[in-house]
C-alpha positions in Angstrom: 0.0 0.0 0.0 0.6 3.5 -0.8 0.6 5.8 2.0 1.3 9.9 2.8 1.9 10.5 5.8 1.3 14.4 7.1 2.3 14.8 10.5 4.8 16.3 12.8 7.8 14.2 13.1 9.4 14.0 16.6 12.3 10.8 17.6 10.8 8.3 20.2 6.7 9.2 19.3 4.2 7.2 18.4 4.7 8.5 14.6 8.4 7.0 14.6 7.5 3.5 15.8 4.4 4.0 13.2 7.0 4.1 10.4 8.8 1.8 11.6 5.7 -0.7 11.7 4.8 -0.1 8.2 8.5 -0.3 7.0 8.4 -3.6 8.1 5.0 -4.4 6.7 6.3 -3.7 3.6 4.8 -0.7 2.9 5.6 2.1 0.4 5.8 5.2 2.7 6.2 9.4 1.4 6.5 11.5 4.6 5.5 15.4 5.0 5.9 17.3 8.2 8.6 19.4 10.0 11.9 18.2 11.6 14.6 16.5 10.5 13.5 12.8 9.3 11.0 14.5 6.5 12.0 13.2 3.5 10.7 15.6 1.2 10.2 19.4 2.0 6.5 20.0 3.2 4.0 22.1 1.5 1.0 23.2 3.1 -1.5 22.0 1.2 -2.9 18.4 -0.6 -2.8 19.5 -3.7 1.0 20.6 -3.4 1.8 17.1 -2.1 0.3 15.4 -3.8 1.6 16.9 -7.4 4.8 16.4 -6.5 5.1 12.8 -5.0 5.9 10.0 -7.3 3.6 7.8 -6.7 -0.4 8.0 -5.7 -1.1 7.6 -1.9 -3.9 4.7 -1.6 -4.0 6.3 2.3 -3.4 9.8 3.5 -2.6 8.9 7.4 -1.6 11.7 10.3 -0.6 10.7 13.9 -0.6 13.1 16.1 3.0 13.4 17.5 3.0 15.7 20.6 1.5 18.9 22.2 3.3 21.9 22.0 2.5 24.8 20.1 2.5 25.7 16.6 1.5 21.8 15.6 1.7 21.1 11.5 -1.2 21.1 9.5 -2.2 19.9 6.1 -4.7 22.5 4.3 -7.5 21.8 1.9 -7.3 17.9 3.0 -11.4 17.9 2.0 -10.5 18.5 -1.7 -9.0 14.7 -2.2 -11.2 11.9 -2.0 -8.2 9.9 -0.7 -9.1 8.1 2.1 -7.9 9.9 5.0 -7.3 8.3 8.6 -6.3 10.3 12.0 -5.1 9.0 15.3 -5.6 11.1 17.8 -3.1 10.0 20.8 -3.8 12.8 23.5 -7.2 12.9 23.7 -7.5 13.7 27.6 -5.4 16.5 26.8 -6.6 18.2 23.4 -10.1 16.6 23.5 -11.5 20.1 22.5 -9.6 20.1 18.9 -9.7 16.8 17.9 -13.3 16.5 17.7 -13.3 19.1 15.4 -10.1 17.7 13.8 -11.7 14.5 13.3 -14.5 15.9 11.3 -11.6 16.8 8.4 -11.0 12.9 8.0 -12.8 9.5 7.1 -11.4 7.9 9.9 -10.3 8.9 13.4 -9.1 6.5 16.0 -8.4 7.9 19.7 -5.9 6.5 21.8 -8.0 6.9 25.0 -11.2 4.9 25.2 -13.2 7.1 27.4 -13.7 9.6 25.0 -14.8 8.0 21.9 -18.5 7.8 23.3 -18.1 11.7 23.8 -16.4 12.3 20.1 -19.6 9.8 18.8 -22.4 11.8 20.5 -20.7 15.0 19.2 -21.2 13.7 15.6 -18.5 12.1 14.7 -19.5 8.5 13.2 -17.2 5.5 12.6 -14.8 6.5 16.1 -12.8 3.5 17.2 -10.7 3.0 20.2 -6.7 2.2 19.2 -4.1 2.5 22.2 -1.0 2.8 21.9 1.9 -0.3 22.1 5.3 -1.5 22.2 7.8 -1.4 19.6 10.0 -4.9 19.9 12.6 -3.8 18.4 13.2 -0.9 21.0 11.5 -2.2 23.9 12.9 -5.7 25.2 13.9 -7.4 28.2 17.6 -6.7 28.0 17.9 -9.8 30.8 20.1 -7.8 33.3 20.7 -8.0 36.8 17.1 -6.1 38.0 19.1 -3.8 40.5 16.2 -0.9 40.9 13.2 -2.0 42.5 11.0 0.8 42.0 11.8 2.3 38.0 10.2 5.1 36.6 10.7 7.3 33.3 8.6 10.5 32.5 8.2 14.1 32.5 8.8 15.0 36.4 6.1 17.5 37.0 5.5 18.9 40.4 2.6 16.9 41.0 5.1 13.9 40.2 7.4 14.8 42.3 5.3 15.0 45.1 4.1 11.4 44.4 7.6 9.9 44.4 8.9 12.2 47.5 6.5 10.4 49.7 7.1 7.1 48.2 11.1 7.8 49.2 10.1 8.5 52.5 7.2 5.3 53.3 9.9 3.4 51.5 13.3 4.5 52.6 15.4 0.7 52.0 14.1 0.8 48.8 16.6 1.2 45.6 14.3 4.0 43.1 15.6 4.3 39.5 13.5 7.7 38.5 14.9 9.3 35.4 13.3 11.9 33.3 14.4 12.6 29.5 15.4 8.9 28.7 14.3 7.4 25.1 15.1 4.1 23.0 17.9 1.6 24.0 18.2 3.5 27.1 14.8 3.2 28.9 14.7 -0.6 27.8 18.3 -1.1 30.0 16.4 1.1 32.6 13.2 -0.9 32.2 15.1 -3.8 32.2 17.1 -3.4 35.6 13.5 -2.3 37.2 11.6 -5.2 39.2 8.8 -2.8 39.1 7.7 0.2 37.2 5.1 2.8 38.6 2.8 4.1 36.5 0.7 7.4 37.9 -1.0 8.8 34.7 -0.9 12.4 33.5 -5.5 12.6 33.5 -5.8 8.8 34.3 -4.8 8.1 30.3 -3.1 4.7 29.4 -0.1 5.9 28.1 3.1 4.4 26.3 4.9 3.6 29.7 1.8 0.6 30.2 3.4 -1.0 26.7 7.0 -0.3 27.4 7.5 -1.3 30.6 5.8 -4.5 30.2 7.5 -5.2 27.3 10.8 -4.9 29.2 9.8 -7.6 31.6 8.9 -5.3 34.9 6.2 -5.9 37.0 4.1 -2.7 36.1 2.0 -1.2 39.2 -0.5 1.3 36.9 -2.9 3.3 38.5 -6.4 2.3 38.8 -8.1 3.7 35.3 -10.5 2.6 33.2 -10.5 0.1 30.3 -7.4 -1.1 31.4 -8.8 -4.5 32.1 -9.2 -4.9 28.6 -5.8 -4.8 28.1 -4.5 -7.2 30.8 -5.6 -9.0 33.3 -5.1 -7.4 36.3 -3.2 -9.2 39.3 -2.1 -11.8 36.4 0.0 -9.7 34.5 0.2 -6.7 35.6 -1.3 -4.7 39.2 -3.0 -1.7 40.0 -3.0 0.7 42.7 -5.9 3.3 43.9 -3.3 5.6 46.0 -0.4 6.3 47.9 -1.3 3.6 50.8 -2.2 1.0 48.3 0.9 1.3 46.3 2.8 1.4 49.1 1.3 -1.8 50.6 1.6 -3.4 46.9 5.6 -2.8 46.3 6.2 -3.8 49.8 4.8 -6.8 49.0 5.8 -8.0 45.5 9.6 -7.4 46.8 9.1 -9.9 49.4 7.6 -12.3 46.9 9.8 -12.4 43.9 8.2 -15.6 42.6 4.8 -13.9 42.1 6.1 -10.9 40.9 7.8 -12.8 38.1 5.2 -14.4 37.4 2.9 -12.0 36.8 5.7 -9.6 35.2 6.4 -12.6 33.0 2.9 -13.0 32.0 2.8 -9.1 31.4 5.4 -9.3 28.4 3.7 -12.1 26.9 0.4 -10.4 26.3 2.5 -6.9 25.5 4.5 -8.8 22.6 1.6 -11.1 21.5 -1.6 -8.5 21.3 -0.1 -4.6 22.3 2.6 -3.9 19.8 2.3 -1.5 16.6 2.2 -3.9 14.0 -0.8 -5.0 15.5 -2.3 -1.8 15.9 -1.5 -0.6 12.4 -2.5 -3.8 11.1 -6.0 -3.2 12.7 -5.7 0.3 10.8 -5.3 -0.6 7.9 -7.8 -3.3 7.6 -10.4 -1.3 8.7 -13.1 -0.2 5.8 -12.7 3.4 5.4 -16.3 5.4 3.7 -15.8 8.1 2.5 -18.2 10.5 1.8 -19.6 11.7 -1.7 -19.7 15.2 -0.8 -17.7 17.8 1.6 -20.5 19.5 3.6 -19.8 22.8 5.1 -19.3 21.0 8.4 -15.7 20.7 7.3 -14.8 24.1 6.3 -16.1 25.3 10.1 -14.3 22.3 11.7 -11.1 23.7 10.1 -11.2 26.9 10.9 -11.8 26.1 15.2 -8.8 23.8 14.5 -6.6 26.3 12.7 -7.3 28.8 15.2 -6.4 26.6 18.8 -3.1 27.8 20.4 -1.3 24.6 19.4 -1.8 25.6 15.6 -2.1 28.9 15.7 -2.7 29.3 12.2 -5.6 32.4 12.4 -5.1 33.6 8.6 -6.4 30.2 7.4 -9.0 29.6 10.1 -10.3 32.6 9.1 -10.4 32.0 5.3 -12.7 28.8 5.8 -14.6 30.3 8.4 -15.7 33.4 5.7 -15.9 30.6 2.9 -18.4 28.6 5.2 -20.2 31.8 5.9 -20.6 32.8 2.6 -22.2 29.2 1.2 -24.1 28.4 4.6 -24.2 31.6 7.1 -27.1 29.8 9.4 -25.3 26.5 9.7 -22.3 28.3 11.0 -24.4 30.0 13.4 -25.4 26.8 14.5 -22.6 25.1 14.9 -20.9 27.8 16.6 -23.7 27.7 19.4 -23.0 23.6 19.1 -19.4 24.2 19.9 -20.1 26.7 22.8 -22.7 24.3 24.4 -20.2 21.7 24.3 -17.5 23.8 25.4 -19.8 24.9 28.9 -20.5 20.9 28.9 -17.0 20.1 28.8 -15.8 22.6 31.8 -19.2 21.7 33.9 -18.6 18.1 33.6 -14.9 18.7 34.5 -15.4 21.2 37.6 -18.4 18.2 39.1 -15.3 15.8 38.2 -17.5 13.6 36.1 -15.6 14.8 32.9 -13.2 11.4 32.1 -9.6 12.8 32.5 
């Protein structure tokens, strides 16, 4: 297959071990997007791209990379009937423009389950739930000596540092590997050398670390969160914890008993490398039947613009050319959804400040 792939490129994100995936699949593969592993200059819009790659995409596919601002975007993606797929990876974080993001696609796949039923009842059809994995290659149990008992790699925020300040002090004879920055061949010798891996989520999300770390061969202690059960089962091959006194309790425990936690850390890395890695995930991408619609409604155009215009894209010149095209074919539709939008957008921060939003 064919594919174009329009996206920000960043080392160590979902997007590189998605190329690598369809490398290996045996894929032909024509990357857009900024930084250095772009293979051809990017354009802004489809119908640059496409009139200057040499060969004709069967899949147009974007992955969203990371967070920051000023995120790359493809323009006039509505004028190609190429079918077009998104996955959406941080959807507890940037819920707000990927629903509206979605809308510019055939086919959108979030990486968090909890907010697919939301993204359906806002109107977007054909959402399906796709976490994220393990890359093999990268992440493997490097069999050494597992000399950190507690192992943890991430962005040290000062909520997270909280967290792991009173783990050091309930657990002061216990060896903590915590390491912030790390990517590739290192975290897998980190991962490696951990008995166990905590897991606090950033909004309760089940992020990369669940795939990696299991992959690696540690027993991984994740916080309690939904849907997780339907990844593993839990207190077979991998554990939960609810808080601070349950954690505690739990690593406490699994150090005294290194047969269990063997065996359940074993058990982890056989479901990670048999069901949760990215050729399995891509795979289920790919074969997925993609409609596509016969006609562009104005829906698109609007959907554009409130993506164009969020601070991470920051791109208000364009937003606001398909925000006057929509209001020039369809002025009372745009009207309409804008008072959609805001009602969402009062739904959203409601639900959130009762603290019955999901993340």
């Amino acid at each position: 297959m064919n594919i174009l792939i329009v996206s920000d490129f960043t080392k160590w994100s979902t997007l590189d071990y998605v190329l690598r995936a369809l490398e290996k699949q045996g894929h032909n593969i024509v990357c857009f997007g900024p930084y250095w592993y772009h293979r051809i200059s990017c354009p802004s819009n489809i119908d640059d791209i496409l009139s200057s790659v040499h060969l004709k995409p069967d899949l147009i596919l974007n992955v969203e990379t990371h967070t920051s601002k000023d995120m790359y975007s493809v323009l006039s993606l509505e004028r190609t009937d190429i079918p077009k797929v998104f996955w959406a990876i941080d959807n507890h974080l940037n819920f707000r423009w990927h629903k509206e993001y979605a809308y510019v696609f055939d086919k959108t796949y979030f990486a968090q389950s909890s907010l697919v039923d939301y993204a359906s009842r806002y109107g977007i059809g054909g959402v399906e739930w796709l976490p994220l994995a393990c890359d093999p290659i990268v992440h493997k149990d490097l069999c050494m000596g597992r000399d950190i008992d507690v192992g943890f790699i991430g962005k040290m925020n000062r909520k997270r540092r909280v967290f792991f300040d009173v783990l050091r002090k309930r657990l002061k004879d216990v060896a903590f590997g915590i390491y912030e920055g790390v990517y590739g061949e290192r975290m897998a010798e980190i991962y490696s050398r951990s008995k166990i891996v905590v897991n606090p989520s950033v909004r309760k999300d089940i992020n990369m670390r669940t795939f990696e770390a299991t992959a690696c061969g540690a027993l991984l202690l994740n916080q309690d969160i939904r849907d997780l059960e339907k990844l593993f089962n839990v207190g077979e091959e991998i554990d939960t914890f609810g808080d601070v006194d349950s954690l505690v309790e739990k690593i406490k425990f699994y150090l005294k008993n290194d047969s269990v936690r063997k065996r359940i850390a074993d058990s982890g890395k056989k479901r990670t490398l048999k069901e949760h890695t990215y050729q399995k995930r891509i795979k289920k991408l790919l074969d997925t039947n993609i409609n596509i619609p016969a006609k562009r409604t104005i829906r698109v155009y609007v959907a554009y613009s409130f993506t164009l215009r969020h601070r991470q894209f920051r791109n208000y010149a364009v937003a606001r050319y398909y925000l006057l095209k929509a209001l020039r074919k369809e002025p009372f539709y745009v009207i309409y959804y804008y008072i959609r939008y805001f009602w969402w957008y009062m739904f959203e921060k409601i639900r959130k400040i009762l603290k019955k939003w999901p993340y």
